[in-house]
gemmi code that builds the backbone of each chain (N, CA, C; Angstrom):
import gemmi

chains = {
    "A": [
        ("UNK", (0.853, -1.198, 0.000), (0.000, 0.000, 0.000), (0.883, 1.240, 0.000)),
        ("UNK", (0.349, 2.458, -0.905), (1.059, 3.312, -0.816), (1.205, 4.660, 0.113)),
        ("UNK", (2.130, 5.281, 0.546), (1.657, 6.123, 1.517), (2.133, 7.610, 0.663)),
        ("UNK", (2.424, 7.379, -0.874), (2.840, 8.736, -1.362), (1.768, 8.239, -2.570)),
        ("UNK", (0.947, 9.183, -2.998), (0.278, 9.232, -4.553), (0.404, 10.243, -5.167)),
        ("UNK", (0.349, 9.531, -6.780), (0.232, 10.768, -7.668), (-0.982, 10.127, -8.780)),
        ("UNK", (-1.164, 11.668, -8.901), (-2.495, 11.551, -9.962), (-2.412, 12.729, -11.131)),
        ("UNK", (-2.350, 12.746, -12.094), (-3.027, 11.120, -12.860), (-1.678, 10.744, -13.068)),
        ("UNK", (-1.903, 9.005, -13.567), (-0.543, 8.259, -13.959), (-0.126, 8.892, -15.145)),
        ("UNK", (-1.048, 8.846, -16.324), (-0.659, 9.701, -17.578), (-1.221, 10.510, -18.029)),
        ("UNK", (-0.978, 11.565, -18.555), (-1.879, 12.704, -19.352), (-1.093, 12.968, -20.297)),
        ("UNK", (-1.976, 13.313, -21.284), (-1.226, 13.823, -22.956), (-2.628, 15.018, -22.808)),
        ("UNK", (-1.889, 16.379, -23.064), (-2.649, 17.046, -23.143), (-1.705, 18.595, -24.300)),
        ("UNK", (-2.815, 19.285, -24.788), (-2.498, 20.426, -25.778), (-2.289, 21.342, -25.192)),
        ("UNK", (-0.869, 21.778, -26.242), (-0.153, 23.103, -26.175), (-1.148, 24.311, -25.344)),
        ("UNK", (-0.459, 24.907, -24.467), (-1.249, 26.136, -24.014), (-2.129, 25.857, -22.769)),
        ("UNK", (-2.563, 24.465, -22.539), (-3.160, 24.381, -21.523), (-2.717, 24.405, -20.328)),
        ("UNK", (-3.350, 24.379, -19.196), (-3.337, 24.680, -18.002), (-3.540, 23.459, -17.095)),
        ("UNK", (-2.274, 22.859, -16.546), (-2.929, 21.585, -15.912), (-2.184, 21.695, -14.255)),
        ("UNK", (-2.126, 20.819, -13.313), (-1.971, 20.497, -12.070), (-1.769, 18.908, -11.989)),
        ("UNK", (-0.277, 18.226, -11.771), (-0.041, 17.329, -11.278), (-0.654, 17.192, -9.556)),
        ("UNK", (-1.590, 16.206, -8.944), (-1.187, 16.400, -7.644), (0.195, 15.285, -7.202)),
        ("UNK", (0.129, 15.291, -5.628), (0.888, 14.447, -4.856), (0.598, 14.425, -3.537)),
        ("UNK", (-0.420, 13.770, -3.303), (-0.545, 13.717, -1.447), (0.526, 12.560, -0.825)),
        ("UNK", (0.642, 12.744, 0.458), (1.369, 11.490, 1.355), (0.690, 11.634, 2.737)),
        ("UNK", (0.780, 10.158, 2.811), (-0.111, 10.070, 4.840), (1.001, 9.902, 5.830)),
        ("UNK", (2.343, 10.279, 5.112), (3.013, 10.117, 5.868), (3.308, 11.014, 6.916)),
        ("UNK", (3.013, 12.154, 7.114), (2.524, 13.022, 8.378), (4.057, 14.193, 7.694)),
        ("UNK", (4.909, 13.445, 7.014), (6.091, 13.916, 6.689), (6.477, 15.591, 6.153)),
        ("UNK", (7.297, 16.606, 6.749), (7.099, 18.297, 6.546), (8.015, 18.277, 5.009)),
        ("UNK", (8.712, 17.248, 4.282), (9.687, 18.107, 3.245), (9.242, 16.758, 2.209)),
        ("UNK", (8.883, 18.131, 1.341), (8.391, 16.819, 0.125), (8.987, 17.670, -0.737)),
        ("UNK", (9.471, 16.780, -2.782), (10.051, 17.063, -3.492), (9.197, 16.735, -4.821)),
        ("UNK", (9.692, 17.511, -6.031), (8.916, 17.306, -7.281), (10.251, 16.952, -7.825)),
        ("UNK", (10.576, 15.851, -8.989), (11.691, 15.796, -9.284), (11.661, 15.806, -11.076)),
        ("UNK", (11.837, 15.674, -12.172), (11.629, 15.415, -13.458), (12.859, 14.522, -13.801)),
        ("UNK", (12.387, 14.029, -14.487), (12.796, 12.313, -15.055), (12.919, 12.597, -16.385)),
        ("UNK", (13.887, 13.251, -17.051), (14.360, 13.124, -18.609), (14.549, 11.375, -19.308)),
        ("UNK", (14.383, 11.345, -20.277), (14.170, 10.047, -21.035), (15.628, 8.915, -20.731)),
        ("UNK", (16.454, 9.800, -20.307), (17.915, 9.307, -19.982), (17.937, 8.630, -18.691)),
        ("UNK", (16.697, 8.939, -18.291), (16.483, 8.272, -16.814), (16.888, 9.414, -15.748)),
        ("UNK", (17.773, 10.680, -15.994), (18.044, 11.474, -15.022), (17.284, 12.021, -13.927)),
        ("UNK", (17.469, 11.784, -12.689), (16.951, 12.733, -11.564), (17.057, 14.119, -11.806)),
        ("UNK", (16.207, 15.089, -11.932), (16.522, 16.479, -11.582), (15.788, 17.315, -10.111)),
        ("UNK", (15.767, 17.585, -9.616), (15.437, 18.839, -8.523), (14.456, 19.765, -9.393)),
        ("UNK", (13.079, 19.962, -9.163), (12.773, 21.378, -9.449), (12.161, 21.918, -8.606)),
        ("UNK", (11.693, 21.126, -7.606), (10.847, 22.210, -7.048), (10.940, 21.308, -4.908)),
        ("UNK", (11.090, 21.914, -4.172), (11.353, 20.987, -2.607), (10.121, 21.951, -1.527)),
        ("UNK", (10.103, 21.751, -0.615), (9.067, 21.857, 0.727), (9.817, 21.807, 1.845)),
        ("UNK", (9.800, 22.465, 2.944), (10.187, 21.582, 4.088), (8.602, 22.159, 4.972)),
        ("UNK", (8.283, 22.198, 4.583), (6.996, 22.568, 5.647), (5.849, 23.296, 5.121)),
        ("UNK", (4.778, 23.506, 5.488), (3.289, 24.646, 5.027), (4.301, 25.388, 4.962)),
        ("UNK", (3.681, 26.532, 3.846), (3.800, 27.719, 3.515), (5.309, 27.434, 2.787)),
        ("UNK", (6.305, 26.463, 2.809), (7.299, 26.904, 2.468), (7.965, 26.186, 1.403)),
        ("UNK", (8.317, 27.091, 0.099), (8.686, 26.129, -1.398), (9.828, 26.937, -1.593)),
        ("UNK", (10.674, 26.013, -2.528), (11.850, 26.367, -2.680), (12.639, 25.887, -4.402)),
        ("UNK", (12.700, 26.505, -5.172), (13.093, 25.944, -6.718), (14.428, 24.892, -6.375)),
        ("UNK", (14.559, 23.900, -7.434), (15.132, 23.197, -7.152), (16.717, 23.249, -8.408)),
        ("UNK", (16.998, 22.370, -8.197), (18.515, 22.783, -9.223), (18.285, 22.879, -10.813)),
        ("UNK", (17.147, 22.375, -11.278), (17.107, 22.597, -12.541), (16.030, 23.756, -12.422)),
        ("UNK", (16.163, 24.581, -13.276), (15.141, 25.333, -13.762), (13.822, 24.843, -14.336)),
        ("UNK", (13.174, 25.585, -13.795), (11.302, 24.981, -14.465), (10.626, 26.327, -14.281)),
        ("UNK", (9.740, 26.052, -15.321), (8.732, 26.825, -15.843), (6.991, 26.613, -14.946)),
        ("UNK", (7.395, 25.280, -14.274), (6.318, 25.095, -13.199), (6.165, 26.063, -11.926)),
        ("UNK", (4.870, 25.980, -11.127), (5.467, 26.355, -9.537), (4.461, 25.460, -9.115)),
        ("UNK", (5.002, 25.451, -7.152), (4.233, 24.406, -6.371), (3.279, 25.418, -5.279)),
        ("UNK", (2.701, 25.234, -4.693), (2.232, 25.030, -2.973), (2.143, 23.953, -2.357)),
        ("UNK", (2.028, 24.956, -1.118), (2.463, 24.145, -0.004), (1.184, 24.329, 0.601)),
        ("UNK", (0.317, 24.175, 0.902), (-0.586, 25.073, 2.113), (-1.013, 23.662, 2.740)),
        ("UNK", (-1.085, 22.675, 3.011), (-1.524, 21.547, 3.727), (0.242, 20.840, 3.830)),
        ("UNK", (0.006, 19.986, 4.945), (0.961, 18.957, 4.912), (1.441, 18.042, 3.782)),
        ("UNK", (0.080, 17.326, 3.901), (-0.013, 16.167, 2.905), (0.035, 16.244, 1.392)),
        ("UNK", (-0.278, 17.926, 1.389), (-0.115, 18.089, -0.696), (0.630, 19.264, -0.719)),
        ("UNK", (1.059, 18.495, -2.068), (2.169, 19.474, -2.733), (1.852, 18.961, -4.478)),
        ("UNK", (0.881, 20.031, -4.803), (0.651, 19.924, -6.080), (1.735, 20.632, -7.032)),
        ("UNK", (1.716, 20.507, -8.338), (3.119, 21.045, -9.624), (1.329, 21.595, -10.284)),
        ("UNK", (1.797, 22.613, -10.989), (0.680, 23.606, -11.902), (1.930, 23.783, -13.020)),
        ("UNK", (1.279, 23.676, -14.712), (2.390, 24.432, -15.223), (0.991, 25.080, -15.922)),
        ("UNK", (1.189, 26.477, -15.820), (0.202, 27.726, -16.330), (-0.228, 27.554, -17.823)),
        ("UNK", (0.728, 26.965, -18.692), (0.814, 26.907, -20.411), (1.506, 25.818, -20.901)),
        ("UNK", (1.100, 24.921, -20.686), (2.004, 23.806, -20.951), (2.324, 23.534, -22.589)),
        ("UNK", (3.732, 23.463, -22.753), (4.401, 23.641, -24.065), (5.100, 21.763, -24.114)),
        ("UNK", (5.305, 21.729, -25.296), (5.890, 20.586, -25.921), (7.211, 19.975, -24.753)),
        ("UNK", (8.394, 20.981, -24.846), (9.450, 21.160, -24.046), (9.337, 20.388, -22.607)),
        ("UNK", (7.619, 20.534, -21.634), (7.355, 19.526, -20.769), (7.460, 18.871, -20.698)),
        ("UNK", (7.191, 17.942, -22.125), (7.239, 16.326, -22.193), (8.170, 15.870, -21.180)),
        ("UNK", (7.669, 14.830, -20.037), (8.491, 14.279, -19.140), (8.104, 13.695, -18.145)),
        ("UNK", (8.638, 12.608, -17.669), (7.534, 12.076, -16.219), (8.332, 12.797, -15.072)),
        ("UNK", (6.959, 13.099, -14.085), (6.727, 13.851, -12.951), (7.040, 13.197, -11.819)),
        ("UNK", (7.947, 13.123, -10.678), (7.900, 12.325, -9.765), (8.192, 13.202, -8.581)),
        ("UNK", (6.797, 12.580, -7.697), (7.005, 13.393, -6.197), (7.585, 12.625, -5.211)),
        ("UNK", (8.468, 12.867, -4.456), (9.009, 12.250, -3.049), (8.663, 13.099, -2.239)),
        ("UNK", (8.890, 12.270, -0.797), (8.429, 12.685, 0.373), (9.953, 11.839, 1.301)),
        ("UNK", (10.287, 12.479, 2.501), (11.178, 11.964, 3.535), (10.599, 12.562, 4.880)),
        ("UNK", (11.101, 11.629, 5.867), (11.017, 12.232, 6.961), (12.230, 11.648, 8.243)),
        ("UNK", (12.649, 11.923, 9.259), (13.473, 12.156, 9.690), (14.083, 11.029, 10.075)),
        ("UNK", (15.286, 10.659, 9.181), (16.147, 9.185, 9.211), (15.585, 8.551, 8.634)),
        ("UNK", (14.858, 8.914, 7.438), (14.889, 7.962, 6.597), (15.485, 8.587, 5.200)),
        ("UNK", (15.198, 7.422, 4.123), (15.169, 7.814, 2.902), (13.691, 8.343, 2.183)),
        ("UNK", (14.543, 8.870, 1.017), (13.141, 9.189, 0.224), (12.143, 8.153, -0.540)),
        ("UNK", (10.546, 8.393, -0.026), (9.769, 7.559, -0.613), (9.221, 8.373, -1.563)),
        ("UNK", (9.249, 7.450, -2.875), (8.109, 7.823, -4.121), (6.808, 8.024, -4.494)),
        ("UNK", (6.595, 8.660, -5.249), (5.571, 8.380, -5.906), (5.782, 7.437, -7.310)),
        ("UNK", (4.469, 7.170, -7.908), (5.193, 6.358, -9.084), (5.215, 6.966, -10.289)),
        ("UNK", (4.760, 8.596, -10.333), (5.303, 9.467, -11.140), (3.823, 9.344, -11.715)),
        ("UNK", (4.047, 10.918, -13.066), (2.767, 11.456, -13.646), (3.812, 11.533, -15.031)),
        ("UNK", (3.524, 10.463, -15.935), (4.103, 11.020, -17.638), (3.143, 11.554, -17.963)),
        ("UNK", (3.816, 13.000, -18.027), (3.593, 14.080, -19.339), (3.876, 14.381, -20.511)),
        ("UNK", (2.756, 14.218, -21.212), (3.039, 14.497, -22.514), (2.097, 15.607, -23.522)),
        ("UNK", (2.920, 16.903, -23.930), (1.969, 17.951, -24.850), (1.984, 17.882, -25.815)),
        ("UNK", (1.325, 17.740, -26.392), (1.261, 17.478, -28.324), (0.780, 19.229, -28.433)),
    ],
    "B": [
        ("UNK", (27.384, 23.140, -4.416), (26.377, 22.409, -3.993), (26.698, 20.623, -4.068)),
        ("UNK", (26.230, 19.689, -3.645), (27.072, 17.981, -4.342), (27.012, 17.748, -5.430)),
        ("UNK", (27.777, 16.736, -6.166), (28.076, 16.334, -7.141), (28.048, 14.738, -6.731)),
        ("UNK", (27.318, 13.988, -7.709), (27.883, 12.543, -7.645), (27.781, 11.823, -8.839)),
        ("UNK", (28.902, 11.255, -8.890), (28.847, 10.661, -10.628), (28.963, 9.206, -10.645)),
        ("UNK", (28.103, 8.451, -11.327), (27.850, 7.075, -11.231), (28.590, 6.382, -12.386)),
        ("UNK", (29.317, 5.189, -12.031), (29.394, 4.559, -13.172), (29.413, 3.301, -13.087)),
        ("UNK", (29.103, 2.027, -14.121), (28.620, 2.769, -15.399), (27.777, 2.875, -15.165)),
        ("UNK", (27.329, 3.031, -16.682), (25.919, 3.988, -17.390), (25.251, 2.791, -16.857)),
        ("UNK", (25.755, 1.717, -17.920), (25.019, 0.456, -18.668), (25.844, -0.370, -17.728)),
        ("UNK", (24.826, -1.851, -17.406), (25.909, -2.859, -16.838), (25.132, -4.705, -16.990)),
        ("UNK", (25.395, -4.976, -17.731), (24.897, -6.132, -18.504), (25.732, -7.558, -17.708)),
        ("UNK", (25.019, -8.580, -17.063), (25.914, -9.789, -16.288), (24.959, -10.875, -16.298)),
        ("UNK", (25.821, -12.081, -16.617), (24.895, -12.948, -16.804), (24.082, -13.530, -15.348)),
        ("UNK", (23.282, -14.161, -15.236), (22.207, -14.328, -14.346), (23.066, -15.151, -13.245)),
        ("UNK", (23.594, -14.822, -12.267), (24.096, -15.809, -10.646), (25.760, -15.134, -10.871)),
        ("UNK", (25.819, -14.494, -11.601), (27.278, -13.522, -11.534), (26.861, -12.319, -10.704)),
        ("UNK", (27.756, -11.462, -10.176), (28.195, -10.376, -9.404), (27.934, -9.054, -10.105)),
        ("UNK", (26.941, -8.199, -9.905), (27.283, -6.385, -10.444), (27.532, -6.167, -9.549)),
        ("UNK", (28.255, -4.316, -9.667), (28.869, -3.517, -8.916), (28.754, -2.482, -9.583)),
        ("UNK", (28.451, -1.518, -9.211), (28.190, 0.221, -9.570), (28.959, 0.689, -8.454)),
        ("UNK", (29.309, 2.126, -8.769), (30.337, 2.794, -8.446), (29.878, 4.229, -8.494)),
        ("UNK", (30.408, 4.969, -7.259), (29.909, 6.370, -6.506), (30.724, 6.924, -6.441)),
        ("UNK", (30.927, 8.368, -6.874), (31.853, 9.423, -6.101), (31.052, 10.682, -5.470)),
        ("UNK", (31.373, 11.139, -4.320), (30.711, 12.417, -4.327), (32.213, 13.605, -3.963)),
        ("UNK", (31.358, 14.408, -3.910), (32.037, 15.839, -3.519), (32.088, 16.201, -2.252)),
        ("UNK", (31.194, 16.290, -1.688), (31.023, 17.241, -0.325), (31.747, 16.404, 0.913)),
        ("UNK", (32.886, 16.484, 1.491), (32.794, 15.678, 2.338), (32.099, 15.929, 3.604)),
        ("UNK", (31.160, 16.643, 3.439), (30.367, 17.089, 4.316), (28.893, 15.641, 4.481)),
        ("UNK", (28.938, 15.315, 3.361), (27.669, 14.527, 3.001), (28.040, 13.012, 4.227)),
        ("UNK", (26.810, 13.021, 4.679), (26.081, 11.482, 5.810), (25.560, 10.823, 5.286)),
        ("UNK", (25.168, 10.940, 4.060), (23.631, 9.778, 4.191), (23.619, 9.318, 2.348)),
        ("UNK", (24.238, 7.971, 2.547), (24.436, 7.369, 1.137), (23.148, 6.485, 0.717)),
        ("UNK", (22.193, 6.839, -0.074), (20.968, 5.888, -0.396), (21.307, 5.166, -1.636)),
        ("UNK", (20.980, 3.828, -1.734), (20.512, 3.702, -3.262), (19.242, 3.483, -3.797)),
        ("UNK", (18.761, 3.116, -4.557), (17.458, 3.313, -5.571), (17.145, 2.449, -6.321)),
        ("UNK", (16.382, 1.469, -6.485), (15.557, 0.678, -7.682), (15.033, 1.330, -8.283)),
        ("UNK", (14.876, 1.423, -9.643), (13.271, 2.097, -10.713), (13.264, 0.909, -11.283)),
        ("UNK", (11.882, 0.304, -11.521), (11.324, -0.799, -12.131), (10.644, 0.076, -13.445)),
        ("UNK", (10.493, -0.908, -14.767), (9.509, 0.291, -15.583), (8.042, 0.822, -15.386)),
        ("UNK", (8.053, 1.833, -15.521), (6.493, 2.616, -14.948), (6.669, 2.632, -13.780)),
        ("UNK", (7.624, 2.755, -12.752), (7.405, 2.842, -11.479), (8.547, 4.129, -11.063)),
        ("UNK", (8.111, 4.372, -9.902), (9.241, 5.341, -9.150), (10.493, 4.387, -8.211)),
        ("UNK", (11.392, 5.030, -8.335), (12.785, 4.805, -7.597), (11.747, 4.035, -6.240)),
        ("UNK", (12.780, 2.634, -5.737), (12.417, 2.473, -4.180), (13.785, 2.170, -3.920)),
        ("UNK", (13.600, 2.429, -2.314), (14.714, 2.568, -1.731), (15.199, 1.096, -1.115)),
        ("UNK", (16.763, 0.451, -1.641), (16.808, -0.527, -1.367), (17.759, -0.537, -0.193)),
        ("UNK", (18.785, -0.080, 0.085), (19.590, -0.078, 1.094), (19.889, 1.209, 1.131)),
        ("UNK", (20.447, 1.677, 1.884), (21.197, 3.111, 2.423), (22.313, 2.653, 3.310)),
        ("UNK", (23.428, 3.715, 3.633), (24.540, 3.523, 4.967), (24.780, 4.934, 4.973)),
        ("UNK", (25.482, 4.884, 6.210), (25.610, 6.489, 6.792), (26.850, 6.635, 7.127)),
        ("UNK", (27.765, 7.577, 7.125), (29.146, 7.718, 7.534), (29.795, 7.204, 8.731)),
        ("UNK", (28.944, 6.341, 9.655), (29.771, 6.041, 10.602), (30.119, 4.708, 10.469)),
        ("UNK", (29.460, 4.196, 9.256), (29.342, 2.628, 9.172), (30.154, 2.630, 7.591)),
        ("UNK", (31.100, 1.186, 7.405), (32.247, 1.191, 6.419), (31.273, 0.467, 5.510)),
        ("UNK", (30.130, -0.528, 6.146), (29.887, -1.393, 4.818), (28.314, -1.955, 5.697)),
        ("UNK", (27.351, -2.539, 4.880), (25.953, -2.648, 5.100), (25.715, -3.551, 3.837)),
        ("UNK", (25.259, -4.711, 5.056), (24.105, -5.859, 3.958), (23.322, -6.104, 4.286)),
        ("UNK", (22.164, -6.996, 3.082), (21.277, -7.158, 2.980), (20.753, -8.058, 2.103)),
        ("UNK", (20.943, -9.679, 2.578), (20.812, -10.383, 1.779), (21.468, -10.513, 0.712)),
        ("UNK", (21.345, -10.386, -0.426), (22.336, -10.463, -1.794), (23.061, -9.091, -2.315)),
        ("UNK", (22.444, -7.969, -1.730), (23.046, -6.644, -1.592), (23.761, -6.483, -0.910)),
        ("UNK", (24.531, -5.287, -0.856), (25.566, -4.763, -0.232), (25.990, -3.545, -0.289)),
        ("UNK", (26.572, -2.307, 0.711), (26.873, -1.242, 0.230), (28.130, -0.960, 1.344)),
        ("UNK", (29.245, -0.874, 0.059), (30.573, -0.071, 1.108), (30.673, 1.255, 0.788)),
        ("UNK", (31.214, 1.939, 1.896), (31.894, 3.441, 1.629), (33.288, 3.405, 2.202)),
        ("UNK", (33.684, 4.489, 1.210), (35.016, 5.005, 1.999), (35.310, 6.659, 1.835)),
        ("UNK", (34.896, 6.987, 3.156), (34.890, 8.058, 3.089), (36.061, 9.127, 3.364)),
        ("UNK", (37.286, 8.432, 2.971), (38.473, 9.605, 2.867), (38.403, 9.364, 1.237)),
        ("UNK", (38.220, 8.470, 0.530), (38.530, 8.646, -1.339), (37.283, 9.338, -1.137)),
        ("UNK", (35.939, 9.224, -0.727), (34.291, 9.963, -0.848), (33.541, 8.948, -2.195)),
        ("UNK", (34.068, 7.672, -2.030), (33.200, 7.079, -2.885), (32.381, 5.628, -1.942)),
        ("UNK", (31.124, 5.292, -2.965), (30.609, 4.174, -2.451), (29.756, 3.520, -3.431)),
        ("UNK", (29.375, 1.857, -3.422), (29.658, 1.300, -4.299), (28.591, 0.234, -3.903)),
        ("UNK", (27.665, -0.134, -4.719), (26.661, -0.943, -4.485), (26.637, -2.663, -5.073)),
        ("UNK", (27.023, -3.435, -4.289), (27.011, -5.263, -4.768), (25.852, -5.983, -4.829)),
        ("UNK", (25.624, -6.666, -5.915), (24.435, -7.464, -5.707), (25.207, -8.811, -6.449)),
        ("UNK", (24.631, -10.090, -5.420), (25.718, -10.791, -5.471), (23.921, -12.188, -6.398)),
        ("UNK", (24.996, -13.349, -6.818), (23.941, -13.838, -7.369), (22.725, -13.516, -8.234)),
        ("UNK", (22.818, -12.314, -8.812), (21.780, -11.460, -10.061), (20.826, -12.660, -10.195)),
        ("UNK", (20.044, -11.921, -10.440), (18.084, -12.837, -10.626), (18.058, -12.282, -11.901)),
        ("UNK", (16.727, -12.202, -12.408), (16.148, -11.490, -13.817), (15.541, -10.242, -13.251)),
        ("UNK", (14.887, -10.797, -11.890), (14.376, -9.315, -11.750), (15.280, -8.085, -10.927)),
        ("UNK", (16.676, -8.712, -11.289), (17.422, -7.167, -10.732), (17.589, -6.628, -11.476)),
        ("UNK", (17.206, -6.868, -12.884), (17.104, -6.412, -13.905), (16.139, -4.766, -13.803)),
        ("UNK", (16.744, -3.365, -13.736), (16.644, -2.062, -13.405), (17.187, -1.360, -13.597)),
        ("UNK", (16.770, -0.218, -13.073), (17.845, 1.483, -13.456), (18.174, 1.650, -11.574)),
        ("UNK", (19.304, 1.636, -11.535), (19.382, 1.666, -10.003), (20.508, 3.099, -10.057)),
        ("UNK", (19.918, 4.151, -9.066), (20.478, 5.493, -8.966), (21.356, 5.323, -7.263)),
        ("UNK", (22.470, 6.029, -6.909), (23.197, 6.403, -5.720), (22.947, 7.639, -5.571)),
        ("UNK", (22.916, 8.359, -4.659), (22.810, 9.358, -4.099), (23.182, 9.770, -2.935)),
        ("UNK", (23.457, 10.918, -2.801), (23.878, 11.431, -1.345), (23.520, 12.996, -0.622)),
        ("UNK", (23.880, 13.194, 0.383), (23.297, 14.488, 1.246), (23.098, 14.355, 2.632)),
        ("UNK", (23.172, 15.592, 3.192), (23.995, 16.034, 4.351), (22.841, 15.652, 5.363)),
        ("UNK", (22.905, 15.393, 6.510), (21.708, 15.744, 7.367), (20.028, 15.151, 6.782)),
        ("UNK", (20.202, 14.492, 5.934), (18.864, 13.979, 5.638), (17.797, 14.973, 4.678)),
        ("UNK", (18.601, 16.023, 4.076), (18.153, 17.194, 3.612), (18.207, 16.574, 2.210)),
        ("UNK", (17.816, 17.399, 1.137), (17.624, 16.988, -0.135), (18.237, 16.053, -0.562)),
        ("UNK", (18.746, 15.183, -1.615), (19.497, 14.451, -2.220), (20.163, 14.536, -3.335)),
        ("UNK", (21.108, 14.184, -3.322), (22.199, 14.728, -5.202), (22.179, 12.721, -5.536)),
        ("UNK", (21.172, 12.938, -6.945), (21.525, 11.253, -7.063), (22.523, 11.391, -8.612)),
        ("UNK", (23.358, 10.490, -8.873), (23.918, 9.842, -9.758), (22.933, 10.063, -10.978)),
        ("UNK", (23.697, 9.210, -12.253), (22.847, 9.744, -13.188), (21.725, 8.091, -13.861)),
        ("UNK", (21.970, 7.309, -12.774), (21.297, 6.002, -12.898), (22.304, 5.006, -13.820)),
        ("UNK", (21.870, 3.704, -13.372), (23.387, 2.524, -14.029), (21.439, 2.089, -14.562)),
        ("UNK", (21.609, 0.992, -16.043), (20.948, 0.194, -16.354), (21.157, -0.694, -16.261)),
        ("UNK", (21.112, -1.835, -15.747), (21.405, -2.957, -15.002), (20.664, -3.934, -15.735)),
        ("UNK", (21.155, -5.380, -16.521), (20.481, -6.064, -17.408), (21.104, -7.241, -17.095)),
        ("UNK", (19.978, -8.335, -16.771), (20.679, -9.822, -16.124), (20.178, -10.798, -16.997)),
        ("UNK", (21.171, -11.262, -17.644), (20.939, -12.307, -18.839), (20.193, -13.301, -18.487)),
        ("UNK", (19.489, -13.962, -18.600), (19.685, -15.702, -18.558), (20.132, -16.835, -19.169)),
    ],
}
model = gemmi.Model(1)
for chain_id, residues in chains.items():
    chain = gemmi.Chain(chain_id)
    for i, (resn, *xyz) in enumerate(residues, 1):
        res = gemmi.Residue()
        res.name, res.seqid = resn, gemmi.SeqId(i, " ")
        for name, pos in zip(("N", "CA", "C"), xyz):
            atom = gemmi.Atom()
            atom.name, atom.element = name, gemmi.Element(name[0])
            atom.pos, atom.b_iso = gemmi.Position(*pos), 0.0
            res.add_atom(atom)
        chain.add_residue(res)
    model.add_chain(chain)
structure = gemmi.Structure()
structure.add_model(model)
structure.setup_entities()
């Protein structure tokens, strides 16, 4: 059973639109992460949490942003979604002495 | 900020033979060495981790040493199945705070 989700598993959606990955966790956990997954398999950083109210860009640059305002979610919005998105979405969550748990990611794709 | 560079990329062994992937980081500031399964369509899970006070950590057919005056560490899986067949990422970071992972090994177990 999972204690991190993401929704939806896949979306293919058109240039210009306006969408929202979520990511809840029951893990009670304050620092959650959005990460992007290039086709190469690479980890990137774009977007981290350590608590409500508080977001922080991550090492790659993105055109996304997050909130924070509950514990448990930390949704990704991209305002205009362009081709260049194409990519699966993956949220983690940690909490103290452990490692990071997954989500099983959101592939995006804009035609 | 860390750096960690994985190698290899690719690592192909026939089925009840030995892999080994290979870690360097930067910071010698960094505690907390994780590694990572990705299965396809799935997110990274966390298979072992070790922490700087400890030289080496197993786990059944896994294994993970460090040495933290070179700053590298190095993941064994002894007896390969089909299903270790994966993209397995290393990573590292200070205090349990974000993570710098590798750029993922593809891992392919013959039969």
């Amino acid at each position: 059973e999972a204690d991190i989700y993401q929704t939806p598993r896949y979306l293919v959606i058109g240039t210009g639109k306006k969408i929202t990955l979520e990511c809840s966790q029951t893990m009670g956990h304050d620092k959650m992460y959005w990460y992007q997954q290039d086709p190469g398999m690479e980890l990137h950083l774009i977007h981290y949490s350590y608590g409500v109210n508080s977001t922080e860009k991550g090492d790659l640059s993105s055109e996304s942003t997050v909130s924070r305002i509950r514990t448990e979610h930390f949704p990704l919005t991209l305002e205009s979604a362009r081709p260049s998105h194409t990519s699966q979405y993956l949220c983690a969550t940690t909490g103290v002495g452990s490692g990071y748990t997954f989500g099983s990611g959101t592939r995006l794709t804009v035609v | 900020g860390e750096n960690v560079e994985q190698h290899p990329s690719t690592l192909s062994v026939q089925e009840g033979d030995s892999a080994v992937i290979k870690c360097t980081y930067s910071d010698s500031a960094s505690n907390y060495f994780p590694w990572y399964k990705q299965e396809l369509g799935k997110g990274p899970q966390l298979i072992i981790d070790i922490r700087s006070n400890v030289g080496e950590k197993k786990d059944q057919r896994i294994a993970v040493t460090l040495n933290k005056t070179a700053k590298h560490f190095s993941l064994h899986i002894t007896e390969t199945q089909p299903e270790d067949s994966a993209v397995y990422f290393c990573a590292a970071s200070m205090r349990d705070y974000k993570l710098s992972f590798g750029a993922g090994t593809t891992v392919t177990v013959r039969a």
